[in-house]
N, C-alpha and C positions, 0 to 999 in steps of 0.2 A: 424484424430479425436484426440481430446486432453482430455484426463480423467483423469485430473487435479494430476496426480503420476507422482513422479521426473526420468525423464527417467536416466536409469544409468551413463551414462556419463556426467548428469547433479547434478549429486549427491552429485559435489564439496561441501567442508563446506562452507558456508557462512559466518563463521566467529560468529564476535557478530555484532547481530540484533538488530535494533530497528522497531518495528511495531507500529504503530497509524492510530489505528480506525481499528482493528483486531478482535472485539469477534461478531460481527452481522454478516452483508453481509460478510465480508472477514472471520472467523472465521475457514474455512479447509483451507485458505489460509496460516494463522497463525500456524495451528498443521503441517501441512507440511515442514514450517520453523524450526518450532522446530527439525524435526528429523534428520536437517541439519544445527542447527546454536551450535556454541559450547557455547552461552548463547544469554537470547530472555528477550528484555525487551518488556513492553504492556504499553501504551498508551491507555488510554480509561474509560470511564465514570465509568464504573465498571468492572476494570480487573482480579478483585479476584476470580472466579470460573476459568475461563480457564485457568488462571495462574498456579491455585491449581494441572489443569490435566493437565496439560505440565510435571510439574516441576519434574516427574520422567523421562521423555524422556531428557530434557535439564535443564537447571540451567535456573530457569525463574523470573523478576524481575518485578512483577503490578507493574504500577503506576497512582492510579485513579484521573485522573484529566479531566474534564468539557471545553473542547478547548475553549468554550465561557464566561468561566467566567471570573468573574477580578481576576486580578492576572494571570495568566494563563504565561506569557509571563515568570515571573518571578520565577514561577514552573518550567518552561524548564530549564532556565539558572542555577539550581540548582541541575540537572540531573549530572549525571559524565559522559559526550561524550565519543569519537573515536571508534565508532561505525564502525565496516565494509560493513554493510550492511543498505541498510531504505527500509520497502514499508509501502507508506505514505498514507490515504486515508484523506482529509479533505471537511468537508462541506465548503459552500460558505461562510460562517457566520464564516467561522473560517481559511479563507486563509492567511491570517495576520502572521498566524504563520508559514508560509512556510518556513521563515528565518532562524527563530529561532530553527527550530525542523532542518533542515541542519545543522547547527551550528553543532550538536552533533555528527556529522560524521566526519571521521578522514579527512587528504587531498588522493584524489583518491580513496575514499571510492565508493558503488554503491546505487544509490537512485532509487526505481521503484516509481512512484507518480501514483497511478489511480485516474482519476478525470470523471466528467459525461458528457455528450455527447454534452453538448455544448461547453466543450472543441474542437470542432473540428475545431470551429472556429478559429486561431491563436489570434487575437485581444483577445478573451475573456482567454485562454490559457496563453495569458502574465499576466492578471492581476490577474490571477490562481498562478502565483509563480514570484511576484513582483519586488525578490531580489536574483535573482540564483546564486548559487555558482559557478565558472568559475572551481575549481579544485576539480570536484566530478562528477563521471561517471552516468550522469543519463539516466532514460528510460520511456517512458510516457504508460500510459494502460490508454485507452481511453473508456471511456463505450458507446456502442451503444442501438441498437434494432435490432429487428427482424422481418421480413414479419409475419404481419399475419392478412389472406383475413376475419376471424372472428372478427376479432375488430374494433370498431365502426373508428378508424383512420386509418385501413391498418397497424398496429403494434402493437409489444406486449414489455414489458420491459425484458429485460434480465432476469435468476435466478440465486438464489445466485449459483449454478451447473459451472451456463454459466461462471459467472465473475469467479471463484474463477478457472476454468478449465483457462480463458484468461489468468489471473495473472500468474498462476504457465506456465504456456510455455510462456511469459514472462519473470518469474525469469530461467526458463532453455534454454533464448538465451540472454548470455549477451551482445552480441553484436547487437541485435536489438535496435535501438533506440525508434520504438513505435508501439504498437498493437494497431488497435481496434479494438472491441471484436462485434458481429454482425454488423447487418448495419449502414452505415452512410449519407446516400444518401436518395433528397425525393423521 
């Protein structure tokens, strides 16, 4: 069972993070990082509150940006990169920037990307991350579901518990190339 704490041996630093799309569903994903990254920047619509309770565990850097607005592409490129670390979280609406938010990571940096469970398709997965970088170690978290004979389709959605339990064992096998987190089968 995984309950989402960094097991000891995984407790390596992380270096410097960059998280996006870290204060909602992923948001004990992100405090977890912090107690392991030697600075945590945030991505996200409004990263000011969690920024604010990080930043006595790590050196933590908001930066509120809208993945879907315009401009957006040009916000990134104005970030200061080499990043040793990413987990990336983007909606669909906002995969475009999959590039660009790599960009900021150094060469042989590690990228964790969760994406949602129609990722499992590979087709749909390619157009999930359009323009991969060939020299960055990445790892895929794939979001499923779960049995359950109460709901009106035989399943229920993950919670933020389940995801954010995936990710972190996840970030503590960097050698896995991909988890998915409940089921994936109909």
């Amino acid at each position: 069972m995984t309950t989402g704490r960094a097991a000891p041996e995984a407790a390596a630093d992380l270096g410097s993070v960059l998280v996006v799309g870290g204060t909602g569903m992923l948001r004990a994903t992100t405090c977890a990082i912090a107690h392991r990254a030697t600075a945590l920047t945030l991505i996200a619509r409004s990263p000011e509150a969690l920024a604010a309770d990080l930043s006595a565990t790590c050196p933590t850097t908001p930066i509120a940006l809208d993945l879907t607005a315009e401009g957006a592409v040009a916000r990134i490129a104005q970030i200061k990169g080499g990043f040793d670390t990413a987990v990336i979280w983007l909606h669909d609406d906002a995969v475009s920037l999959s590039r660009p938010l790599e960009d900021l990571l150094r060469p042989s940096a590690r990228l964790l990307r969760v994406m949602g469970s129609l990722a499992m398709d590979p087709a749909v997965r390619a157009t999930r991350a359009p323009d991969p970088r060939q020299d960055i170690t990445r790892q895929l978290v794939i979001l499923g579901w779960h049995p359950d004979a109460a709901a009106p389709d035989g399943q229920r959605w993950l919670s933020h518990a389940e995801i954010n339990a995936g990710v972190l064992a996840a970030l503590n096998a960097p050698a896995l190339e991909a988890l998915i987190i409940g089921g994936s089968g109909g």
